[in-house]
C-alpha positions as CSV (number, residue, x, y, z in Angstrom):
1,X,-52.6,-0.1,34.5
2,X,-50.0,1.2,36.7
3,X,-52.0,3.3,38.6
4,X,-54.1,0.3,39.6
5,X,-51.7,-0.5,42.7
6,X,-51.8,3.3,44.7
7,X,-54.2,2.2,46.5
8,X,-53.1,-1.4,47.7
9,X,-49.6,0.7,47.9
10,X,-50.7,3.3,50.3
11,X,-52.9,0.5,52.0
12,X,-49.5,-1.4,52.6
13,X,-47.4,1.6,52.8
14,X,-46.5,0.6,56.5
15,X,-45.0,-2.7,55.7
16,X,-42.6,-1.4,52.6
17,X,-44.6,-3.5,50.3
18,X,-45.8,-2.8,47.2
19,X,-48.3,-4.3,44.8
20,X,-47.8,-6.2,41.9
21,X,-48.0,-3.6,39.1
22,X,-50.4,-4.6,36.3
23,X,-48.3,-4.6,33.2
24,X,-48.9,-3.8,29.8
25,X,-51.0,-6.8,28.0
26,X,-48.8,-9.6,25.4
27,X,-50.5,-10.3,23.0
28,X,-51.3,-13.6,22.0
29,X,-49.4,-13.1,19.1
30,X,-45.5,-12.8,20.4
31,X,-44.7,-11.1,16.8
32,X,-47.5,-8.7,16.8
33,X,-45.4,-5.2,16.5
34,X,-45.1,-2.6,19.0
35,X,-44.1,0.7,19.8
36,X,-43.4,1.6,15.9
37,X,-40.7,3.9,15.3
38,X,-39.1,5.5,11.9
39,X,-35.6,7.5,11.1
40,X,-34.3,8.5,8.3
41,X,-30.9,7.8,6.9
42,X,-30.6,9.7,4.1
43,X,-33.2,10.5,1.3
44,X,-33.2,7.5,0.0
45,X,-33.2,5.6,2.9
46,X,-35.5,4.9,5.8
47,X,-34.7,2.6,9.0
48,X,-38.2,1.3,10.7
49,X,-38.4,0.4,14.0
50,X,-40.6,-1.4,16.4
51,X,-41.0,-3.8,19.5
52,X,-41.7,-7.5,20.3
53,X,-43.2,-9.3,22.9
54,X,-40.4,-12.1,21.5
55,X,-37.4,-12.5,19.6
56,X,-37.7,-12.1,15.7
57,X,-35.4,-14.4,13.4
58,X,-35.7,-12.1,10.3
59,X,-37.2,-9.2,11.3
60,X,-38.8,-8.5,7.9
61,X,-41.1,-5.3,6.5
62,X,-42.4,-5.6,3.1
63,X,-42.8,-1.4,1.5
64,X,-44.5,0.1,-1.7
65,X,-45.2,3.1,-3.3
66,X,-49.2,1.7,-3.2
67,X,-50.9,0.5,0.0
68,X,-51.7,-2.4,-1.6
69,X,-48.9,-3.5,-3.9
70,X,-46.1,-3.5,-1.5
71,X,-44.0,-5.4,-3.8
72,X,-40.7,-5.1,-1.9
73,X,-39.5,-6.2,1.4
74,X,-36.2,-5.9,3.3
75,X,-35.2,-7.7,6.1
76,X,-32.4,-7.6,8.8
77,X,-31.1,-10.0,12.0
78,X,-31.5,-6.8,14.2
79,X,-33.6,-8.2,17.3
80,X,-32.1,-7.4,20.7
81,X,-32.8,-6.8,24.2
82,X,-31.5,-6.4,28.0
83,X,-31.4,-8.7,30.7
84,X,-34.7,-6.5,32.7
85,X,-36.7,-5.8,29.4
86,X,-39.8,-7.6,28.5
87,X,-39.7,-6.9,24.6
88,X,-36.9,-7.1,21.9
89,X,-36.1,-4.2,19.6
90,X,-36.1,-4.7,15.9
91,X,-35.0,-2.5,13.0
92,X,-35.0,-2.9,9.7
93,X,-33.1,-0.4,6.9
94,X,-35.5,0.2,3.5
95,X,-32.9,1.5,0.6
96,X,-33.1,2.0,-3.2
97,X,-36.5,4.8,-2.1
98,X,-37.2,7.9,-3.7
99,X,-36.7,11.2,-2.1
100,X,-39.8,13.0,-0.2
101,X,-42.3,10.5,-1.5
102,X,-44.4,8.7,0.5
103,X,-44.4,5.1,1.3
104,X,-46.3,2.4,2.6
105,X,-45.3,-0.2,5.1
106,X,-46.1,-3.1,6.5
107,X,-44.0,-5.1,9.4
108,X,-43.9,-8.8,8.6
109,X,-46.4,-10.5,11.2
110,X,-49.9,-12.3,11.3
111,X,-51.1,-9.2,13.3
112,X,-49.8,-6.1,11.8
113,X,-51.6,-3.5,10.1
114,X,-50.3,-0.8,7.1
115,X,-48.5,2.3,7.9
116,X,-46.6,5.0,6.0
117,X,-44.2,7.4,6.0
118,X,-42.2,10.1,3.5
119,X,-38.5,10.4,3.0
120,X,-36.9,12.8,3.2
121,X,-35.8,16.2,1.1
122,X,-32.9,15.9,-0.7
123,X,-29.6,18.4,0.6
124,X,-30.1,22.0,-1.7
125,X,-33.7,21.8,-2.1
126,X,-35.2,25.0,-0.7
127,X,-38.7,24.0,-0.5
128,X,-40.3,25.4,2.6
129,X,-41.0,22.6,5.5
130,X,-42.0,22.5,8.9
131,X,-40.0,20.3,12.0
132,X,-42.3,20.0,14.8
133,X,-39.9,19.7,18.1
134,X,-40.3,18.1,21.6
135,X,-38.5,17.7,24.5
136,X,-38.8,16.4,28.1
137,X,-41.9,14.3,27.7
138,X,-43.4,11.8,30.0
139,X,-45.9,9.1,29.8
140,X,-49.5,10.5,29.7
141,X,-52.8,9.4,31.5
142,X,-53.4,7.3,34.7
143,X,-49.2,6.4,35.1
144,X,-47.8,9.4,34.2
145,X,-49.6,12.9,33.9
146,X,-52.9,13.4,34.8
147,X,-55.0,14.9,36.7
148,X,-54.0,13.5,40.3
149,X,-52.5,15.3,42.4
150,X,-48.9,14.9,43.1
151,X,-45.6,16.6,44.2
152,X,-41.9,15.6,43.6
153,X,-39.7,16.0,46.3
154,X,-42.0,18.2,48.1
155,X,-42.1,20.8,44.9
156,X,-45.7,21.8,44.2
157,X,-46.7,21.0,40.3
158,X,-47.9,24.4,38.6
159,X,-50.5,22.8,36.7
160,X,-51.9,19.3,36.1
161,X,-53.8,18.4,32.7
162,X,-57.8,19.2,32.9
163,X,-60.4,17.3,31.4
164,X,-60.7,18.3,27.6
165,X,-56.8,19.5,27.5
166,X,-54.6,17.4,24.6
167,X,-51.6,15.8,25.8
168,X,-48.1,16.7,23.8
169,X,-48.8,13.8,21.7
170,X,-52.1,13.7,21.1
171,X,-51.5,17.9,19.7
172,X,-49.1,16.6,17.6
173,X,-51.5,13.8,16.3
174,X,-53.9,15.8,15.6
175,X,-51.5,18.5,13.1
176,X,-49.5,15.7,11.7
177,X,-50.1,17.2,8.1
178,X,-48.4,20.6,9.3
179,X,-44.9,19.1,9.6
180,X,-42.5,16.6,8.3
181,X,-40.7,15.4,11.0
182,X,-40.2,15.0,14.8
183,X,-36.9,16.5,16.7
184,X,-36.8,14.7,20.5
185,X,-33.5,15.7,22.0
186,X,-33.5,14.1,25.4
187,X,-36.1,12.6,28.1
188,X,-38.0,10.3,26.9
189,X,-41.3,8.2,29.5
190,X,-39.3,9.9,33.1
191,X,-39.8,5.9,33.9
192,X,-36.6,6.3,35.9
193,X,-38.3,7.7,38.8
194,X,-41.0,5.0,38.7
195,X,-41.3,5.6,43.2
196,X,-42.0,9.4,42.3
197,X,-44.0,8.7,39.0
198,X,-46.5,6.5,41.5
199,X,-46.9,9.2,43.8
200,X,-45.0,7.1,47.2
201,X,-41.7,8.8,47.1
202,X,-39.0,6.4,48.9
203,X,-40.3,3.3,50.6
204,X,-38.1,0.4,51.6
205,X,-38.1,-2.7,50.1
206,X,-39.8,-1.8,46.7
207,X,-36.1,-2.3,44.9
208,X,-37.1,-5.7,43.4
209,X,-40.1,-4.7,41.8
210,X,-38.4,-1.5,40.0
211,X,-37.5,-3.5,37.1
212,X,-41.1,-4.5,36.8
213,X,-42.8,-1.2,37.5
214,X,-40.2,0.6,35.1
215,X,-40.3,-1.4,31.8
216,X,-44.3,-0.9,32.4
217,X,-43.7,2.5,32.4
218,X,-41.4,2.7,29.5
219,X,-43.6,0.5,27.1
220,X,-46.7,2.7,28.0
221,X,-44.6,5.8,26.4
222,X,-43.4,4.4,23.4
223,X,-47.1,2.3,22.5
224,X,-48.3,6.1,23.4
225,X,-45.4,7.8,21.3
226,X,-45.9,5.2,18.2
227,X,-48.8,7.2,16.7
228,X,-46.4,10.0,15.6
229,X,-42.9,7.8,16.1
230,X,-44.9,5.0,13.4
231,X,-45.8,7.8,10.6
232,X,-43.0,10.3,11.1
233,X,-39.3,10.0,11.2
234,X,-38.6,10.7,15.1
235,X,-34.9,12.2,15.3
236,X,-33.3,11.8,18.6
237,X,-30.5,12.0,21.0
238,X,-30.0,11.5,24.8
239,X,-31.2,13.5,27.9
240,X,-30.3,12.7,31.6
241,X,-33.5,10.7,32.2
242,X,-32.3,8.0,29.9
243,X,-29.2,7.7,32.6
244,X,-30.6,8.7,36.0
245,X,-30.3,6.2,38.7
246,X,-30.7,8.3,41.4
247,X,-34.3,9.0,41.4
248,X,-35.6,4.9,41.0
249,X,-33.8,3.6,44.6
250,X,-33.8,4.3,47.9
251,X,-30.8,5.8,49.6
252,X,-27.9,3.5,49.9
253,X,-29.1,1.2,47.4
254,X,-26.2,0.1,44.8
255,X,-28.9,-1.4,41.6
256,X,-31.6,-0.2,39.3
257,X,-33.1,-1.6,36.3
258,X,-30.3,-1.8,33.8
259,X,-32.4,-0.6,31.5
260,X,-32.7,2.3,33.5
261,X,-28.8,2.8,33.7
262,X,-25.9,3.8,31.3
263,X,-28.6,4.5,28.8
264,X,-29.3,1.2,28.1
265,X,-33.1,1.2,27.0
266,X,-32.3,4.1,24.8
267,X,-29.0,2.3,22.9
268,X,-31.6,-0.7,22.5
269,X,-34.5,1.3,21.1
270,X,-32.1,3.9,19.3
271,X,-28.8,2.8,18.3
272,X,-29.3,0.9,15.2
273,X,-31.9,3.3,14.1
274,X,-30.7,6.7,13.8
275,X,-28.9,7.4,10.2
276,X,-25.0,6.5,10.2
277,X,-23.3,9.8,9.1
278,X,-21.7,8.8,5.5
279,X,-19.0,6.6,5.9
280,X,-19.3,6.1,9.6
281,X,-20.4,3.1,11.0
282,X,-22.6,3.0,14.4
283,X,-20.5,2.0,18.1
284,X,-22.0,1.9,21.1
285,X,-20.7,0.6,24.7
286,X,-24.2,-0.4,26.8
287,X,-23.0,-1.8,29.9
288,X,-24.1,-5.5,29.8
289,X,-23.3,-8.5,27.9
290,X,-25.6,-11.1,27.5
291,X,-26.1,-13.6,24.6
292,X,-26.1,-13.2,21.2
293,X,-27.6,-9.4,21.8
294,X,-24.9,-8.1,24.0
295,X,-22.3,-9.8,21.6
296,X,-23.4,-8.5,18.6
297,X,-23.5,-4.5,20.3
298,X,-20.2,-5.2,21.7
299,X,-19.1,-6.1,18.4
300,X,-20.2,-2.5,16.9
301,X,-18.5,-0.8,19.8
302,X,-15.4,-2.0,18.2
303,X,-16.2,-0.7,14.9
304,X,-14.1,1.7,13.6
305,X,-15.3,5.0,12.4
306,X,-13.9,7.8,9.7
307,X,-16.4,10.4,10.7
308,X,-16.6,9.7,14.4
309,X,-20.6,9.8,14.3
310,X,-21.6,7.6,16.9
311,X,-25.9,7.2,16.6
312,X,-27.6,7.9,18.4
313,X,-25.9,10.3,20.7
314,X,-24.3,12.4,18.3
315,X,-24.9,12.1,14.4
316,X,-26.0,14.4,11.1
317,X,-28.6,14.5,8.7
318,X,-29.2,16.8,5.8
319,X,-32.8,17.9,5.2
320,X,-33.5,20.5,2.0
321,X,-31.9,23.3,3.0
322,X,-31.0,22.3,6.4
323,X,-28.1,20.7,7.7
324,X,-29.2,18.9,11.5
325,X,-26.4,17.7,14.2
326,X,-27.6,16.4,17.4
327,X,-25.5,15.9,20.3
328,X,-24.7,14.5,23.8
329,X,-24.4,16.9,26.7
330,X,-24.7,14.1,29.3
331,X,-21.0,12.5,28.4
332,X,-18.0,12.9,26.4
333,X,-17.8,16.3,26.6
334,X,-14.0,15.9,25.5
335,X,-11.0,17.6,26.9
336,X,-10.4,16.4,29.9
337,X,-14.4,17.7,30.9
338,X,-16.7,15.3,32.8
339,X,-20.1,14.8,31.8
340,X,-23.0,15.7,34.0
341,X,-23.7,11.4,33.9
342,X,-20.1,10.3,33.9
343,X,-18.5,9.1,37.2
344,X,-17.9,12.3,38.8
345,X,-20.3,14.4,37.3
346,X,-23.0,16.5,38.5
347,X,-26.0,13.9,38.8
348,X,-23.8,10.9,40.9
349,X,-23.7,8.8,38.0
350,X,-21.3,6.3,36.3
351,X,-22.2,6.4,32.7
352,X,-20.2,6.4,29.6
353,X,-17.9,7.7,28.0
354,X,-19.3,6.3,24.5
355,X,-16.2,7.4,22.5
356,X,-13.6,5.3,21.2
357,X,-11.8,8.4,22.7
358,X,-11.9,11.5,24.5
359,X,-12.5,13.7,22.1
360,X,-14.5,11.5,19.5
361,X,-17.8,14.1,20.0
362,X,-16.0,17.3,19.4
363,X,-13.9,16.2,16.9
364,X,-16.5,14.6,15.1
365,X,-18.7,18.0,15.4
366,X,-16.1,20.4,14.4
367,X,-15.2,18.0,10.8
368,X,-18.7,17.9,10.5
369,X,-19.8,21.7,10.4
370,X,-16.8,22.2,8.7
371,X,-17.7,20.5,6.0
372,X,-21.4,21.9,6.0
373,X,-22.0,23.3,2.2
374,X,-23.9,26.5,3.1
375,X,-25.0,27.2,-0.3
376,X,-26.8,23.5,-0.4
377,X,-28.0,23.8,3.1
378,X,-27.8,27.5,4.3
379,X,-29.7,26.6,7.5
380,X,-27.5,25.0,10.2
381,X,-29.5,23.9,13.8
382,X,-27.7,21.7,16.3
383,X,-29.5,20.2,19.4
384,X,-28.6,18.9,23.0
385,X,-30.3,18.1,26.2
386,X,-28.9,20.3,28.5
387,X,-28.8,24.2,28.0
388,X,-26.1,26.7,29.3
389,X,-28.0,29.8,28.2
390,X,-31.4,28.9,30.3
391,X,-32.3,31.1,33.9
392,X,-31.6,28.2,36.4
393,X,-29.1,24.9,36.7
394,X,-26.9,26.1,33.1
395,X,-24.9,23.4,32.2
396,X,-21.9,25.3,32.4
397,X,-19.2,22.3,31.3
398,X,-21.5,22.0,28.1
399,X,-20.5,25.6,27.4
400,X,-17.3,24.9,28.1
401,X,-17.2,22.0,25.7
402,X,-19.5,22.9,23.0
403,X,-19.7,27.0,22.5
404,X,-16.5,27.3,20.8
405,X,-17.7,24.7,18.0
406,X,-21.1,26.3,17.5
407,X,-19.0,30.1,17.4
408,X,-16.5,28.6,15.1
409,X,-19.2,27.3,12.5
410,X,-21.8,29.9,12.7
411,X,-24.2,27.8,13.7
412,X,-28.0,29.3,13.3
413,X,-29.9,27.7,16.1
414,X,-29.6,25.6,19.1
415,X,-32.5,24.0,20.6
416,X,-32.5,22.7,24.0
417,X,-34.7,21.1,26.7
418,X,-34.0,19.5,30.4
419,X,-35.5,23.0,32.5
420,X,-38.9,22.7,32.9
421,X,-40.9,25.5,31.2
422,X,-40.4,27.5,27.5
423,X,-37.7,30.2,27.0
424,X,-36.6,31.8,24.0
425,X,-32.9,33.2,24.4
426,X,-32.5,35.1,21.5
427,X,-29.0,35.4,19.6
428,X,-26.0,34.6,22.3
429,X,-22.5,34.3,22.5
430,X,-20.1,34.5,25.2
431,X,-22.4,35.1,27.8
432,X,-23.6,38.6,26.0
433,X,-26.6,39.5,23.7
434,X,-26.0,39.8,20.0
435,X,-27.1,43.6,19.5
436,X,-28.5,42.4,15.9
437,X,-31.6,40.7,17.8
438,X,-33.4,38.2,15.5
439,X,-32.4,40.7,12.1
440,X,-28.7,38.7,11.0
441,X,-27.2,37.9,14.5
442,X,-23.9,36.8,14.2
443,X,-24.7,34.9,17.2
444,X,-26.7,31.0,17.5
445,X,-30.6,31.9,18.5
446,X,-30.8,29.5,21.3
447,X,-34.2,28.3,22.2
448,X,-35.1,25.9,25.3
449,X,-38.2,24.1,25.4
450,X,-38.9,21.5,28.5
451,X,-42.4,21.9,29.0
452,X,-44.1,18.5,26.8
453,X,-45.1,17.7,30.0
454,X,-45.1,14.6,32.5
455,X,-45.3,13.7,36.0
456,X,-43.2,16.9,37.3
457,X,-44.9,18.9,36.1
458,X,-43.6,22.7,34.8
459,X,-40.8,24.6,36.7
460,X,-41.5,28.1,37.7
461,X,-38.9,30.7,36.2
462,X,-36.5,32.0,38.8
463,X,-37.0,35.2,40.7
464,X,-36.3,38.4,38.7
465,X,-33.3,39.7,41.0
466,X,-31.8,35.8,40.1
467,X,-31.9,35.9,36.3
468,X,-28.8,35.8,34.5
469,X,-27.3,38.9,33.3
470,X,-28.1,38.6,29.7
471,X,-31.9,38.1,30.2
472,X,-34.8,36.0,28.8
473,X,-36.6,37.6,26.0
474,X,-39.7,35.4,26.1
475,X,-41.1,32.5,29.0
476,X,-44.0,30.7,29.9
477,X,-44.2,30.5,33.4
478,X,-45.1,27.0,34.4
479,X,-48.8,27.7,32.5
480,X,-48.8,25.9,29.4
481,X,-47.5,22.1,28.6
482,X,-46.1,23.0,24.5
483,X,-44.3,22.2,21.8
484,X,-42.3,24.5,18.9
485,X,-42.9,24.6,15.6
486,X,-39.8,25.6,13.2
487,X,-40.8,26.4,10.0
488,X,-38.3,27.1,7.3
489,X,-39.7,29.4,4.9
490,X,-36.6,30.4,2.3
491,X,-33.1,30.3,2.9
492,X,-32.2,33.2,4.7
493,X,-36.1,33.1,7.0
494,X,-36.8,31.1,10.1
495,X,-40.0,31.0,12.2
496,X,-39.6,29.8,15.6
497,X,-43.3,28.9,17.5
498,X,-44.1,28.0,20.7
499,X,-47.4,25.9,20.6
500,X,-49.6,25.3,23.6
501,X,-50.8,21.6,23.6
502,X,-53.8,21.9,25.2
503,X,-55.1,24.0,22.4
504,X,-52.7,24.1,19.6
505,X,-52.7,28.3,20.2
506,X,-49.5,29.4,18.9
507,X,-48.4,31.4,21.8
508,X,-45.3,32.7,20.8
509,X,-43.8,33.4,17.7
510,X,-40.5,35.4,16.4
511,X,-38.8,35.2,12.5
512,X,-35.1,35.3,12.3
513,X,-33.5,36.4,9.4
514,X,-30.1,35.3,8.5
515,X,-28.7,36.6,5.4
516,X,-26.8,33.4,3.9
């Protein structure tokens, strides 16, 4: 493990040296899969995805309605990778399924074992569900958060995990009959700051070993994350920790692991995954170009698209009587706005743009709630990293860019992460309260949720005389790692809960009615 080398760190902490991390194991088996991941794309569709310790030919998974008569198998030439990475990322797309049944799986390899999944509700069918989701959410245990002490730049952490408390993931293990599906908009392993996440801040010399110390990190999350990513479909898009450079050098220093920059372990985990919008096909620009991989991505970059989805930073889904659009707040904000990533952005980044063109996100999010069919799916919920309603550090050029749309379109609810703790916003628009509360607002419900916990560990909320004019109806004040639970229980009824992990308490809960 990872935490292995503190010691023989702080022991050589003098010299600028560090210790050899002790990386995940291989195993034996090079094809044994890894880090399982599932999407859908449609309901009659589902894209499974995993990890390798080597490249696959044909990455292959054989399916069934039975767990043992899986008489069908599909098979792709999806296998790629980054110069830095250890593992290649395969995916595989299983058609010709039938809607919200459940399936059984089995990756092609001599040491794999039987999984499953469901697909997904078909648009217009108002069955009540549950979506479980989480947001900014670190590796767990020894590496990541535990019960060592630490700080980050000085802050003090509110509160550590305690013997006997459930980590985010393991809390949503243990309810995985209660909901149907994962929502992760943004921050995924915090391996980017791998000096912080090891508790020795900046020390010179340690650049060579990042790439090293980070791909350990980020393998621990997903092997971690694969007992709810392998048995639920695990909807994402993009948060600033998939980007950040800053945080993983020392001052001065020009590199980090590329999978650590311009979103490049994300687009190699993600990309070919999340479900194409109909009629759009899948571009992405990762900033490297090497082999076959890097030829082949470059190759989709130059797709061209008729819906201007471009998976997996901004695409749609339908699910029964929801209609879900996830977006990027981190670039291509459109209009001639910079990205908090981009070069000249907020963080000191130089990531992106992804679009063919400027405005290729918010054109392709106005079409797309425009042509939302309210009677088929009544419930419409988008979902970013970065909030502008939130009491500290609003992403005010996300507001800029993306309000308007979400006005325009009468969008129900938009879920958020990136701060630190829980908040529920209640119904907002222009910077002013919908006077209609949670009883047919006019108004999105905004709801911001950054507290699945890692190494930070939870941000206090700021001072009373600080908080923005509008208010926060409901925080938890860096106490409680959690999750939310949205559970759609009719067209026109909503319950939005806020569920400690350590627990499973639901410690906050409000309905909103919307009369559709």
């Amino acid at each position: 493990m990872l935490s292995g080398i503190l010691l023989g760190a702080a022991l050589l902490f003098g010299t600028g040296i560090l210790a050899q991390p002790e990386l995940p194991t291989i195993p034996a088996d090079l094809s044994t899969p890894v880090q399982q991941r599932l999407a859908f794309n449609g309901p009659t569709s589902m894209r499974v995805g995993w990890s390798t310790y080597e490249r696959l030919g044909k990455p292959t998974v054989e399916f069934g309605v039975f767990p043992h008569l899986m008489t069908r198998s599909a098979s792709s030439e999806s296998s790629t990778t980054y110069p830095t990475s250890r593992t290649w990322s395969n995916t595989v797309t299983l058609t010709g399924l039938l809607p919200y049944t459940t399936y059984y799986y089995k990756i092609l390899s001599t040491n794999s074992t039987i999984g499953s999944f469901k697909t997904a509700r078909v648009a217009g069918d108002h069955s009540p569900y549950n979506m479980a989701g989480v947001i900014d959410m670190g590796v767990f245990g020894p590496d990541g958060l535990s019960t060592r002490p630490t700080s980050f730049t000085g802050m003090p952490i509110p509160d550590q995990l305690k013997p006997g408390d459930h980590t985010t993931i393991q809390a949503l293990a243990a309810t995985l009959a209660q909901y149907e599906f994962i929502l992760h908009p943004g921050d995924f392993a915090y391996a980017d700051s791998w000096l912080f996440e090891l508790g020795l801040g900046y020390i010179n010399g340690t650049q060579a070993q990042g790439p090293a110390i980070y791909e350990g990190l980020i393998e621990q999350f997903f092997d971690q994350l694969s007992i709810l990513s392998g048995s639920k479909a695990y909807m994402v898009t993009a948060g600033n920790h998939e980007s950040n450079c800053l945080n993983g050098k020392s001052p001065g220093e020009a590199s980090c692991p590329i999978g650590q920059t311009n979103f490049t372990g994300f687009v190699n985990r993600f990309s070919e995954l999340m479900p194409e919008t109909p009629d759009s096909i899948v571009g992405v620009r990762p900033r490297f170009d090497t082999g076959l991989e890097g030829a082949r991505m470059k190759a989709r970059a130059l797709a061209a698209s008729k819906t201007g989805a471009l998976p997996p930073f901004w695409y749609s889904f339908d699910y029964g009587m929801t209609h879900y659009l996830l977006f990027d707040t981190e670039t291509d904000l459109g209009n001639g706005i910079i990205g908090p990533d981009e070069a000249g952005g907020t963080q000191g980044d130089s990531d992106g743009p992804f679009g063919s063109y400027m405005n290729q996100q918010v054109d392709f999010m106005d079409r797309d709630l425009a042509s939302v069919d309210r009677k088929l799916t009544p419930w419409v919920f988008v979902s970013g990293h970065r909030p502008w309603y939130v009491d500290s550090g609003p992403c005010t050029v996300c507001q800029q860019a993306f309000e308007p749309i979400l006005l325009k379109h009468k969008v129900d609810v938009a879920y958020f992460g990136h701060v630190h703790n829980m908040q529920l916003l209640g119904p907002l628009a222009n910077n002013t309260r919908d006077p209609a509360g949670y009883d047919n607002p006019s108004a999105p419900v905004y709801v911001v949720n950054g507290a699945a916990g890692h190494f930070e560990g939870l941000d206090l909320l700021t001072t009373p005389d600080k908080l923005p004019s509008y208010g926060i109806e409901w925080f938890n004040n860096g106490t409680l790692y959690g999750y939310n639970m949205f559970k759609f229980l009719d067209k026109d009824h909503l319950e939005i809960e806020f569920i400690s992990s350590k627990d499973g308490t639901v410690v906050n809960s409000v309905t909103l009615f919307k009369k559709h």
